[in-house]
C-alpha positions as CSV (number, residue, x, y, z in Angstrom):
1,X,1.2,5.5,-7.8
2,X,2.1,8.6,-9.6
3,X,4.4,8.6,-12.4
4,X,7.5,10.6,-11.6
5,X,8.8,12.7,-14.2
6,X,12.8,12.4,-15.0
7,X,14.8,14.5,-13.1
8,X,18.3,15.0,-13.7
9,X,19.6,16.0,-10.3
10,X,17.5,13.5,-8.8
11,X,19.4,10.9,-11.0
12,X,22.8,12.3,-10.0
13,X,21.5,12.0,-6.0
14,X,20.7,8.5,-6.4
15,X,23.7,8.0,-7.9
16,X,26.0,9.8,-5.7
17,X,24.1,7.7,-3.0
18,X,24.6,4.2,-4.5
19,X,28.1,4.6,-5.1
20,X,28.9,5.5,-1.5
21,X,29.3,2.7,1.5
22,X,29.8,5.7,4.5
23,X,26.3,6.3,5.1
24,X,26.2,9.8,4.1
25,X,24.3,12.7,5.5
26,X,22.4,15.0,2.9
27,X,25.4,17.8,3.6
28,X,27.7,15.4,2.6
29,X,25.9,14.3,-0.7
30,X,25.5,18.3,-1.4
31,X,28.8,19.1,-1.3
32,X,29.8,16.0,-3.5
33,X,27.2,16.8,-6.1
34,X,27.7,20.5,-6.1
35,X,31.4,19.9,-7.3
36,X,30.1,18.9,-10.7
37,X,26.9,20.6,-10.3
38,X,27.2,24.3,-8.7
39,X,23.9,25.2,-9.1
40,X,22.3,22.5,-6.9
41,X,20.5,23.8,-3.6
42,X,20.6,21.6,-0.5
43,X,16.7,21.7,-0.3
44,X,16.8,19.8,-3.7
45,X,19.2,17.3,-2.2
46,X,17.2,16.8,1.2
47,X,13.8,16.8,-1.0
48,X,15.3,13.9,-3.3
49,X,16.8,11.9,-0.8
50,X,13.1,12.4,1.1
51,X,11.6,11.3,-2.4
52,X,13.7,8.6,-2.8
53,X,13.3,6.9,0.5
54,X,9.6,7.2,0.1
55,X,9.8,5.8,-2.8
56,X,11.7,2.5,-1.4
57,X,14.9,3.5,-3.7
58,X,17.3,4.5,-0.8
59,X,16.9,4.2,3.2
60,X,17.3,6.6,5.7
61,X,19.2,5.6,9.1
62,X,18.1,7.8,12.1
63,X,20.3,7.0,15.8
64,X,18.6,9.6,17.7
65,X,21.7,11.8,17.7
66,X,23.1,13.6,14.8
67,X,21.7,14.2,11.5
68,X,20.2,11.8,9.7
69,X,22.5,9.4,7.3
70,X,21.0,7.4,4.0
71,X,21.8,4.1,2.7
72,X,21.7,3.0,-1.2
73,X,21.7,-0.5,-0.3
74,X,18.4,-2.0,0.4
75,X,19.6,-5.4,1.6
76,X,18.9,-6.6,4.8
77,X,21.9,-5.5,6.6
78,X,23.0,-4.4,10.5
79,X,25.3,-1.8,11.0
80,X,27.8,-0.4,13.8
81,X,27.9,3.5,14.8
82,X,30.7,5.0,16.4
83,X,29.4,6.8,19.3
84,X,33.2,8.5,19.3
85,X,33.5,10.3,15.5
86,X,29.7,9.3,14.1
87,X,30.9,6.9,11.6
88,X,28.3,4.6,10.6
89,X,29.6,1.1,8.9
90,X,27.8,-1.8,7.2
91,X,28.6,-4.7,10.0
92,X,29.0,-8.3,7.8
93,X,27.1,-10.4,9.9
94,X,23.9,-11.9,8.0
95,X,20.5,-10.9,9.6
96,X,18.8,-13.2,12.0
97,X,15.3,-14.8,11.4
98,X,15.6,-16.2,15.0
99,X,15.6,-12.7,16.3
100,X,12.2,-12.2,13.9
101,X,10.7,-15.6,15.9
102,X,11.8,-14.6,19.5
103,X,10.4,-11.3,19.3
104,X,7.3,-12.8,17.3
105,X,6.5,-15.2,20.6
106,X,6.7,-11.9,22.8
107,X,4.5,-9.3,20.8
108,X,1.3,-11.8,19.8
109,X,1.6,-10.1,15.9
110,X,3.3,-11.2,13.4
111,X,6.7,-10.1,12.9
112,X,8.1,-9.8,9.0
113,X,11.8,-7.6,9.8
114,X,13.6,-5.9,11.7
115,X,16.1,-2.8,11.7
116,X,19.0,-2.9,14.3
117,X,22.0,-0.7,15.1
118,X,25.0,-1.7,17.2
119,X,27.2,1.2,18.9
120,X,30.3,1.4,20.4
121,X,33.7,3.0,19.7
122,X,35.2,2.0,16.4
123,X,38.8,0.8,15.6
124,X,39.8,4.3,14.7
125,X,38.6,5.6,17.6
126,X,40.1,3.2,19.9
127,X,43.9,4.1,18.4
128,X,43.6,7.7,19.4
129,X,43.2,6.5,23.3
């Protein structure tokens, strides 16, 4: 693999992006960088975060509505999205290796992980009803 050369604002992406637990979009991480950084484009953000998933530094979470939202922490982890407001959260609930062997029995292949999202209406969301 290529060596990457040091980049400054890619370093303050990644950074921005490991200190955060909401699952931010690459608007969001924009307009917190560009508070210390004015001079930051969101195509430089969007091509970082890009680079940085490629390179297995950051992952990016995709529901099939809505923009896309990235996640610092690599850890096998599920999480919940709130179909109401869009808020993605990190659900505590350990992954399942049983999941990997049922699904394993069905497909014939072999079966190393899996990625899973759970949706509903979050707590916040319920309150306003």
């Amino acid at each position: 693999m290529k060596t990457l050369k040091y980049s400054r604002q890619r370093e303050c992406i990644k950074n921005c992006l490991m200190g955060r637990r909401d699952h931010p979009t690459a608007d969001h991480i924009y307009l917190s960088i560009r508070e210390n950084d004015p001079n930051i484009s969101l195509g430089t953000v969007y091509r970082n975060l890009n680079l940085l998933v490629e390179l297995g530094e950051a992952r990016k979470l995709s529901f099939g509505y809505g923009p896309d939202r990235f996640d610092g922490d690599l850890t096998p982890h599920y999480h919940f999205v709130c179909r109401e407001c869009g808020s993605v959260s990190d659900l505590p609930l350990k992954p399942s290796d049983q999941l990997n062997h049922l699904a394993q029995s069905c497909c014939g292949g072999r079966i190393d992980s899996h990625l899973t999202y759970f949706y509903g209406v979050c707590q916040d969301c319920l309150k306003k009803v």
